[in-house]
N, C-alpha and C positions, 0 to 999 in steps of 0.2 A: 627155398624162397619162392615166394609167388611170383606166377607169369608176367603178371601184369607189371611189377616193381620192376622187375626185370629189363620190357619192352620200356618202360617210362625211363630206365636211365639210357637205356637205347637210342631212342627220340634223340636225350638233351647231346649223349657224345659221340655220337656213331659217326661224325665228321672230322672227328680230330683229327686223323691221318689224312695227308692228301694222296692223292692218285698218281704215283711218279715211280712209273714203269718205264724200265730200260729197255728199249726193242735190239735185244740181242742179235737177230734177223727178223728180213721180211719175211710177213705170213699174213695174207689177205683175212682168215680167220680170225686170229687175233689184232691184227690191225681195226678190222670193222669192230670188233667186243670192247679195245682201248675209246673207240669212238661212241659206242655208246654209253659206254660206262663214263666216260669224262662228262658226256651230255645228260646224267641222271638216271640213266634210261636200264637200269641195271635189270631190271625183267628181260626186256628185250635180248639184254646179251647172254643172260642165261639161256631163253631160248637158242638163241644161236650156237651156243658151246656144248651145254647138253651131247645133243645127236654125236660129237663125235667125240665122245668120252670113254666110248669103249677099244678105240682107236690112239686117243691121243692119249692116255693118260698116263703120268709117270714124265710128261716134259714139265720139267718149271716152271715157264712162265704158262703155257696154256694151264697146266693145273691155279695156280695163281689166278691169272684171272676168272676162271670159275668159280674159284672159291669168292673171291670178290662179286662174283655177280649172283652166286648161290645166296648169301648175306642179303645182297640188295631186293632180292625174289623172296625172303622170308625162306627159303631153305638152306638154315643155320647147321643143320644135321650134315648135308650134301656139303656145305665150305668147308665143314672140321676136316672130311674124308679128302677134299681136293687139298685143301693146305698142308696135312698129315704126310702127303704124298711129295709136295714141293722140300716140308722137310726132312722127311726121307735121303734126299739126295743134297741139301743144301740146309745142311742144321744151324748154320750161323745168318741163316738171311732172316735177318731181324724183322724182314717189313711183313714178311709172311710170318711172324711169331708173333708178333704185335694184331695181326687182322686173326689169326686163331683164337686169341686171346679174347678177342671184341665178339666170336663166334661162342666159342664156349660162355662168355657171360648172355650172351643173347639164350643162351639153350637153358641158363639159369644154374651152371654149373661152373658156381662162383670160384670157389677154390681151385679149379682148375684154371679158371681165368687170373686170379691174383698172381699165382705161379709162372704161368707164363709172361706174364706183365714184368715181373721183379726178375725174369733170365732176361729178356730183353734190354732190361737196366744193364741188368752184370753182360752184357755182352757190347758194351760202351757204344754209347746214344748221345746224339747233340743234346747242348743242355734243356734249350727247350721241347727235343721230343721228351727228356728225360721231366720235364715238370709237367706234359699233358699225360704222362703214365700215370703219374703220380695223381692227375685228375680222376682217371679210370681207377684209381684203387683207392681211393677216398671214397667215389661214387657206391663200390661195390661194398665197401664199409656201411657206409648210408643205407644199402636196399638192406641189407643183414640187418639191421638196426630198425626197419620197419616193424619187420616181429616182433620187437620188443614197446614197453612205454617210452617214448620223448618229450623233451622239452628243448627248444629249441626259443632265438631270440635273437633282439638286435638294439642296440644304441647309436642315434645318429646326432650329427649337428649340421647347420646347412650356415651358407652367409649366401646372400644375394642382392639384387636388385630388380625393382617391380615398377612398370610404368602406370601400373594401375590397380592400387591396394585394394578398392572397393568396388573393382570393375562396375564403374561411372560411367557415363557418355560422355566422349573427346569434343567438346566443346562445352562454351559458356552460355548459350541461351538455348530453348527450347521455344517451337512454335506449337501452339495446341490447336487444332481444327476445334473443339468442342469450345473454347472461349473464344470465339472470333478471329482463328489463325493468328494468336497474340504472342508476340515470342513472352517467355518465362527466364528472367533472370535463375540459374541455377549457382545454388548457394556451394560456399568450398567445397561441402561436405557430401555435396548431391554431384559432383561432376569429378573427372578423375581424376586421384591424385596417385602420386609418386614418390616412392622412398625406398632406403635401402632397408634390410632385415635380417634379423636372424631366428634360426628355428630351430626346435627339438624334438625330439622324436624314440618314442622305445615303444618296443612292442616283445610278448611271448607267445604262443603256442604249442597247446599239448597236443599230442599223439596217442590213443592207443588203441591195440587190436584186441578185436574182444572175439576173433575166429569169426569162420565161414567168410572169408572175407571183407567183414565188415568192422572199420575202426572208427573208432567216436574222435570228433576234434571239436576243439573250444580255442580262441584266439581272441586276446585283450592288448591293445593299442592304443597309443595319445600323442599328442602333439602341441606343441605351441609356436607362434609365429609372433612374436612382436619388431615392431617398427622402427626406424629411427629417431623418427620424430611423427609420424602421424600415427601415435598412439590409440587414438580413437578406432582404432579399425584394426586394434590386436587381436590376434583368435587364439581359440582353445579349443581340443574336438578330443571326445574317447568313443572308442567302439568298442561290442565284446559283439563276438558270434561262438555259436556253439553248434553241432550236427552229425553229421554221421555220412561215411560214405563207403561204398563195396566196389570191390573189384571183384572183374569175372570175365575171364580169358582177356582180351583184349579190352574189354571195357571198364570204364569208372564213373561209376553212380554218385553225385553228391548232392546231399540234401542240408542247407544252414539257416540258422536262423541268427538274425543279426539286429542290434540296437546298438545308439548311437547320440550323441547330446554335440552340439556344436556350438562356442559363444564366441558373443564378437564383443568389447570391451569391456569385458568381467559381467555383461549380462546374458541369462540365456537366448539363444538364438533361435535355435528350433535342435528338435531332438525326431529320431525316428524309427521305426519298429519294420521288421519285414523278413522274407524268408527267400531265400533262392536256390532253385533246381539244376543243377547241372549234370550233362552227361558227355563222356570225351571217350574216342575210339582209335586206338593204335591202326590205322590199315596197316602201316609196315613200320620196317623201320626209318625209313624219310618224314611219314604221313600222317597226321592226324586231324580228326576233325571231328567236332561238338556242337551242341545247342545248349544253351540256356534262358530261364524264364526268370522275373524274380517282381516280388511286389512288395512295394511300403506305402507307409501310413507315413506321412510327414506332417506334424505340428509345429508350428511358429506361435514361441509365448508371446508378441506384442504385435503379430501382425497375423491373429486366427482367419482372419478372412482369405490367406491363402494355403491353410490348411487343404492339405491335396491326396489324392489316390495316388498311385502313382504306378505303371506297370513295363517291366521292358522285357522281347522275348526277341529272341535270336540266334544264327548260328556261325560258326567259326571252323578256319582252318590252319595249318599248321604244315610249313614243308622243310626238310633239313636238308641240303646243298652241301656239296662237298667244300673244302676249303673251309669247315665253320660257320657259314652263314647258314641262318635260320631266317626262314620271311614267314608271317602270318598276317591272315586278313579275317575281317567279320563283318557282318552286316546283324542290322538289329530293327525294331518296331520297338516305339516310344508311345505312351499315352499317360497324359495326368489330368485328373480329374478335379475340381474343386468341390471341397465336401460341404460348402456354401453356397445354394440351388442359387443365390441372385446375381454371383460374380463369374457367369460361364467364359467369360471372355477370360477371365485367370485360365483357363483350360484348352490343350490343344493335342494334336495328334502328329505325328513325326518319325521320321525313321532316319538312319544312319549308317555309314560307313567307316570302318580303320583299318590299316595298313600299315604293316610297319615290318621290322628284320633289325639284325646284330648278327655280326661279327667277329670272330677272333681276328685282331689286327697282329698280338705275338699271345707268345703264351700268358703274358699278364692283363692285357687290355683288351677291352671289348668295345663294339663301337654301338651305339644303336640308337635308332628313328625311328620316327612312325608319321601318320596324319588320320588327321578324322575330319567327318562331314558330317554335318548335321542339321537335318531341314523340319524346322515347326511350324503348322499353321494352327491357330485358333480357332475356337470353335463360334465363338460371338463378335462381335462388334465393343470395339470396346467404346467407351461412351465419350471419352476424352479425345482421343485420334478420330472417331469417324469411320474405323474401319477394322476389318478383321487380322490382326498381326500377322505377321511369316518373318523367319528367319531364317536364314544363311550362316551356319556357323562354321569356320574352317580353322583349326587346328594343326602346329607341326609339332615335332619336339625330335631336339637334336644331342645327342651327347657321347659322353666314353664312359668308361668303369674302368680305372685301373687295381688292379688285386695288390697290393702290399704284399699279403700273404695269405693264409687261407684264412685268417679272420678280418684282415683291415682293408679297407679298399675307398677311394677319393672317385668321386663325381660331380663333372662338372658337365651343365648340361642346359641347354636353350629352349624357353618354349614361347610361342608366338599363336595368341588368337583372334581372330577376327569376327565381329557378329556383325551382319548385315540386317538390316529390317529397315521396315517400311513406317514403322514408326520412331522418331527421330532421339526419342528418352533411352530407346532400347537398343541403340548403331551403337559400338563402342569397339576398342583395337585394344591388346593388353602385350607386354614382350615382357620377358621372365627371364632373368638370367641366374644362375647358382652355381654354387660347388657345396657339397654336400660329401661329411666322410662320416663312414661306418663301420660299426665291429659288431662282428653276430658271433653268436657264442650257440 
């Protein structure tokens, strides 16, 4: 199996197990390795344990925790030989058979890791270590499965409620500097409304390797959203993207191209065409971090005049924490352009942040958040306000995932946005509330 697929299921489960060492005695050595290893810092303690490996080796817990902090150092070779050693003299201590296991699939020597996964089971395990094994030998199924073609998929349905179907501005009248600072009655349809909804949703994607590490992918998706009663503001949206991407050692090359049609009450809305770059780099097995670039062409059939460029380039990080949780953040540069030379005020320049993490709450439910910031200014005057726009935009999103089982799983989940601006048509708040259940196949 390739390295890469390897480290990439690494990343997602290399936290499963928590860190729950019994200090048999005191030992300043391994007491300082426990400390740093609980604090992430698993480099460090391998430094420290190293040097006296030709001394101490053959005690359990010191081999154990080298072995743990060999892993966390990216020397997966050096944990097999320290954990080999723990069971040596102690063949039933499950936690150091279960962190071997996590070793030899790091090394990419899978069947050796399945095997010791499934004695771990037969050697009786709480039920939920016994269902996060069960996650490790699915995964390693998965990376086996990459060599091969896939098709994989999903069916969802959601029910919610929306405080702002057609993200309007929170109020009833508007003042225009450009007609004599005159407020403007705003019609229903122009200001926010509110309703409940439901939505659908399925999508597929293919898979396949065509060697040198490089596999072609294609992925087709749609959705609908209608209303309870403000029907006027139903959507409809499909994408296909199609591309190709490589691995090689630690990294992964992606190249896609994507189109896309979006309507809002059975009429078309705008559709649009574009391609995005991406590259993602394993540092370890905690660490990851990427860039990405991506540009579209957006067309609006009855509003061409905001026909736009549109280009966004950034990059990202990625850290895995013991206990399960995963945090990542990114920051990005925003620019759209309007491809109509007289309406430059449509046009502006911006950049961005998000933050966000999930957790395993047990072995069925995951928790997960995020936030983004998003700051536009315009590039004109716009002719109406009297002034150059900016915006403030901030974003949460709150929710869980519970797994039914490995195909069915219920989310229910919060989001809350705000735009700030200095012109008054374009201030609006939005709160989003759902549950949403799905089944991937």
């Amino acid at each position: 199996m390739k390295t890469k697929s390897i480290r990439r299921i690494s990343l997602v489960v290399a936290a499963a197990f928590a860190l729950q060492v019994s200090s048999a005695f005191a030992d300043e050595l391994t007491d300082k390795a426990k400390v740093l290893l609980n604090a992430g810092k698993g480099g460090d303690a391998f430094g420290l344990l190293e040097p006296a490996e030709s001394v101490r080796a053959g005690e359990p817990e010191y081999d154990f925790l080298l072995g743990l902090a060999a892993m966390e150092a990216g020397q997966n070779t050096r944990a097999v030989f320290a954990l080999e050693r723990v069971l040596a003299v102690e063949p039933n201590n499950t936690r150091a058979r279960a962190e071997i296991a996590r070793a030899y699939l790091a090394l990419g020597e899978t069947q050796t890791a399945q095997q010791e996964f499934e004695t771990v089971k037969r050697q009786g395990v709480p039920a939920d270590v016994s269902m996060t094994i069960d996650r490790y030998i699915a995964s390693i199924r998965r990376a086996e499965d990459q060599n091969q073609p896939s098709v994989t998929g999903y069916v969802e349905a959601s029910l919610g409620y929306d405080t702002n179907v057609n993200i309007g501005p929170n109020r009833n009248s508007v003042a225009i500097p450009g007609f004599g600072n005159l407020p403007f009655e705003l019609s229903k349809d122009s200001k926010a409304n509110e309703d409940g909804f439901g939505a659908l949703g399925a999508g597929v994607n293919l898979r396949t390797p065509i060697g040198g590490g490089y596999t072609l992918l294609a992925g087709l998706s749609g959705s609908s959203r209608g209303n309870f009663s403000k029907q006027q503001f139903d959507t409809y949206s499909g994408d296909l993207n199609v591309g190709v991407s490589r691995s090689a050692e630690q990294d992964v090359y992606t190249l896609m191209a994507q189109t896309g049609v979006h309507y809002v009450d059975d009429s078309r809305y705008r559709n649009y065409n574009g391609i995005t770059g991406q590259w993602q780099r394993n540092l370890d097995a905690r660490n990851q971090v990427g860039a990405f670039a991506q540009y579209s062409d957006l067309q609006y059939a009855e509003q061409d005049v905001r026909d736009a460029h549109r280009w966004v380039a950034g990059a990202s990080f990625a850290h895995l924490y013991r206990e399960g949780i995963m945090a990542f953040a990114s920051a990005y540069f925003v620019a759209e352009r309007p491809q109509h030379g007289h309406v430059g005020w449509l046009g502006f320049d911006g950049m961005g942040l998000r933050a966000g993490g999930r957790m395993n709450l047990d072995s069925q439910t995951v928790l997960f958040g995020g936030a983004t910031f998003e700051y536009r200014s315009y590039n004109k005057e716009d002719p109406s306000f009297l002034n150059k726009r900016r915006d403030n935009q901030i974003g949460v999103l709150l929710g869980a995932t519970r797994y039914l089982n490995k195909e069915w799983s219920v989310t229910p989940q919060l989001s809350l946005t705000y735009n700030e601006s200095n012109t008054e048509l374009n201030e609006y708040h939005r709160e989003l509330v759902s549950v949403t259940i799905r089944r991937e196949f």
